[in-house]
C-alpha positions as CSV (number, residue, x, y, z in Angstrom):
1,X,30.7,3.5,30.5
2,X,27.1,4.9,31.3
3,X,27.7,7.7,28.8
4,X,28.2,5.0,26.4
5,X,25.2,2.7,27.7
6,X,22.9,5.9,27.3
7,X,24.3,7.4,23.7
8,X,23.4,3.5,22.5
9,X,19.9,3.6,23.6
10,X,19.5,7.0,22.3
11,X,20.3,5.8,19.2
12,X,18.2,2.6,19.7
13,X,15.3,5.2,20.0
14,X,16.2,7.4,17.5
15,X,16.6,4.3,14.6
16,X,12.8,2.8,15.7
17,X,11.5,6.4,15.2
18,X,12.6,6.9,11.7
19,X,11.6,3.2,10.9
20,X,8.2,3.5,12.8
21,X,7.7,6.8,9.9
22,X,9.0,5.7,7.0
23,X,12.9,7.2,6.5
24,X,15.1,3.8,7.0
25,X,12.7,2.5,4.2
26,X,11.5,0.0,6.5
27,X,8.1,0.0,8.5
28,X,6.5,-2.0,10.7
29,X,3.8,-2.8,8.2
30,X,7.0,-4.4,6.1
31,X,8.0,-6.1,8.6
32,X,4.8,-7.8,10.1
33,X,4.6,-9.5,6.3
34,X,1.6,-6.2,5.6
35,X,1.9,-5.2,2.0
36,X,1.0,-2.2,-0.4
37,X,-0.3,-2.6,-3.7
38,X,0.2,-1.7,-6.9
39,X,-2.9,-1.9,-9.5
40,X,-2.8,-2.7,-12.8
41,X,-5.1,-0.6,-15.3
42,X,-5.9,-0.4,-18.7
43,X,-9.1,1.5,-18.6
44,X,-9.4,3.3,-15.9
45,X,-8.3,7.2,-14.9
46,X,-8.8,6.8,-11.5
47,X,-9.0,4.0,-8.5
48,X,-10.2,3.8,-5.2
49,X,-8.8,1.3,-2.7
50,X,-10.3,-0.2,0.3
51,X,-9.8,-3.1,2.9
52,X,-8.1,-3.8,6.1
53,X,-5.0,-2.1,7.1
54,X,-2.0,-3.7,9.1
55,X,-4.0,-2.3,12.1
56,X,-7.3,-4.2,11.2
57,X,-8.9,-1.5,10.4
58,X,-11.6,-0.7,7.4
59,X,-9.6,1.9,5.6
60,X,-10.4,3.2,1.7
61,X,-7.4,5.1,-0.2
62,X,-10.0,8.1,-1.9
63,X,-9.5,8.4,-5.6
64,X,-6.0,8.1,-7.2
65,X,-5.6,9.0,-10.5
66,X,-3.7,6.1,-12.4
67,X,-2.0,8.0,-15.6
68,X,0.0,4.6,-15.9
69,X,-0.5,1.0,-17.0
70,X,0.7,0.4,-13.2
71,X,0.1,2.3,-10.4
72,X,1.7,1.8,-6.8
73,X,-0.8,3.1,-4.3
74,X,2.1,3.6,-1.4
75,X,2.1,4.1,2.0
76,X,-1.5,2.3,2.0
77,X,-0.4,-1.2,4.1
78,X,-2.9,-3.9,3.7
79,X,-3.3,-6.9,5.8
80,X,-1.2,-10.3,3.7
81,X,-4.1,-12.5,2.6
82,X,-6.7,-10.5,3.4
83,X,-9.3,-9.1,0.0
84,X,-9.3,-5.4,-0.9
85,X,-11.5,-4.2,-3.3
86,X,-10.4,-2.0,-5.6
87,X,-13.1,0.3,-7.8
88,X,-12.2,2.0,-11.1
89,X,-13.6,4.6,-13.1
90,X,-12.5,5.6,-16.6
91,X,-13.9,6.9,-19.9
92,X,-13.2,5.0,-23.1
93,X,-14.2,5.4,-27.0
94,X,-17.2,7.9,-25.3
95,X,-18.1,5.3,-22.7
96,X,-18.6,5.9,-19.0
97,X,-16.7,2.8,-17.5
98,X,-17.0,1.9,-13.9
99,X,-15.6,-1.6,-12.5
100,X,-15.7,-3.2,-8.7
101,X,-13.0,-6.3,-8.4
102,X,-11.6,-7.9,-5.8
103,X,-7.8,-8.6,-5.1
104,X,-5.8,-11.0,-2.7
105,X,-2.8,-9.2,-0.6
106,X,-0.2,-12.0,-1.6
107,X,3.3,-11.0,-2.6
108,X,3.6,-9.9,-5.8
109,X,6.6,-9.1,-8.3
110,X,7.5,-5.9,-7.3
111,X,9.0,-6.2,-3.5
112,X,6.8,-5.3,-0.7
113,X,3.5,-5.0,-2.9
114,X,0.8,-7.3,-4.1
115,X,-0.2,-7.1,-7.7
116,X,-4.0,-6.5,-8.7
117,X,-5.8,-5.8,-11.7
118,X,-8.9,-3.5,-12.4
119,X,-10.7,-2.0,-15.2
């Protein structure tokens, strides 16, 4: 019976590890109601995100180039209902565009991630 008891918790442990990195596809962020995002772009090449994280603290994402009309930034948790702001850079018809908006972390339509929009 104590062979069983300790296999059980070893495999208690072993399930909250992968799911505290990542490999069950759930995370802690997920399930404290945190969310990614996923930015929409028409103009931009490349986006930098910043806000507060599921830990509460002031994080930024660098630069992520956004070859797509959508781009998931994942792995990047934000707190639900907090403000990130997003900045985007691009170049269009010869122009140098740059762009600062803001975005509300509220669920989106895309599972775990809140929809924004930039430049």
């Amino acid at each position: 019976m104590k062979t069983s008891k300790f296999r059980a918790l070893a495999l208690a442990a072993s399930a909250t590890s992968l799911c505290a990195i990542g490999l069950l596809g759930s995370t802690p962020a997920a399930a404290a109601g945190e969310l990614q995002v996923t930015v929409h772009t028409t103009y931009a090449d490349r986006i930098l995100v910043s806000g507060f994280n599921q830990h509460g603290n002031f994080v930024a994402t660098g630069w992520i180039d956004t070859p797509n009309t959508w781009t998931r930034v994942n792995n990047w948790w934000w707190q639900y209902n907090s403000d990130v702001t997003i900045v985007a850079e691009g170049r269009y018809h010869g122009r140098d565009l740059h762009q600062t908006s803001s975005c509300k972390i509220r669920g989106g339509g895309t599972p775990r991630f809140a929809d924004c929009y930039a430049l």
